[in-house]
C-alpha positions in Angstrom: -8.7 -14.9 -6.0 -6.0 -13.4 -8.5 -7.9 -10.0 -8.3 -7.6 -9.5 -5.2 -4.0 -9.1 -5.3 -3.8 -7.1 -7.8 -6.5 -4.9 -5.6 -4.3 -5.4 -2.6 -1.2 -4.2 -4.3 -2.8 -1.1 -5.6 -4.5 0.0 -3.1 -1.9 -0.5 -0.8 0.4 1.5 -3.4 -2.0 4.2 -3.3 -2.2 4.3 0.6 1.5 4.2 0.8 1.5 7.6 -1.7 -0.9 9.3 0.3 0.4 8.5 4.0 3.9 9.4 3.0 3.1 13.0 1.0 -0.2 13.7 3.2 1.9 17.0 4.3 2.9 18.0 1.1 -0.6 17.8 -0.4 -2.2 19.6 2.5 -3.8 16.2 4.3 -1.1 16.5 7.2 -2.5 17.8 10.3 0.4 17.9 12.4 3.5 19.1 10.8 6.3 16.6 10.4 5.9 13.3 10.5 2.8 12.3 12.6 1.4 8.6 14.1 -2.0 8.6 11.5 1.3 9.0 8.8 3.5 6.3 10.1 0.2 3.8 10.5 -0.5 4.6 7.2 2.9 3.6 5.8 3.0 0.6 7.5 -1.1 -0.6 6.9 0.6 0.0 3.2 3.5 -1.5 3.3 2.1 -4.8 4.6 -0.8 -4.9 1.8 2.0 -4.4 -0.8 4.7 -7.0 0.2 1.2 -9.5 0.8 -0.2 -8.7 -2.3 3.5 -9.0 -4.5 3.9 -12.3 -2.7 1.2 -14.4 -3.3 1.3 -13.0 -6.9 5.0 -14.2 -7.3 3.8 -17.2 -5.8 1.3 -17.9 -7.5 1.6 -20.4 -10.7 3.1 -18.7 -13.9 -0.2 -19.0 -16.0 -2.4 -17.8 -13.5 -0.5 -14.7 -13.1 -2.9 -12.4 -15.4 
């Protein structure tokens, strides 16, 4: 499912924005860096690296 990727990279982008600026935009309810942040990050981080590897990885004309 190409789409899927795409949706995994995404929304995995968007998660990674969010976890890591959650204080900045008012989200944060501890101050510093707190466990729901650092989950977060990583939960985003994995979806990203998955999603830009099995796109790489995927044949060249199947990429769109």
């Amino acid at each position: 499912m190409p789409a899927l990727d795409w949706v995994m990279l995404v929304v995995g982008t968007g998660l990674g924005i969010l976890s890591l600026t959650a204080d900045v935009i008012g989200l944060g309810g501890f101050p510093g860096f707190g466990w729901k942040q650092a989950v977060g990050t990583v939960v985003a981080l994995v979806l990203v690296v998955l999603g830009a590897v099995r796109i790489v990885r995927r044949d060249p004309g199947e990429r769109r």
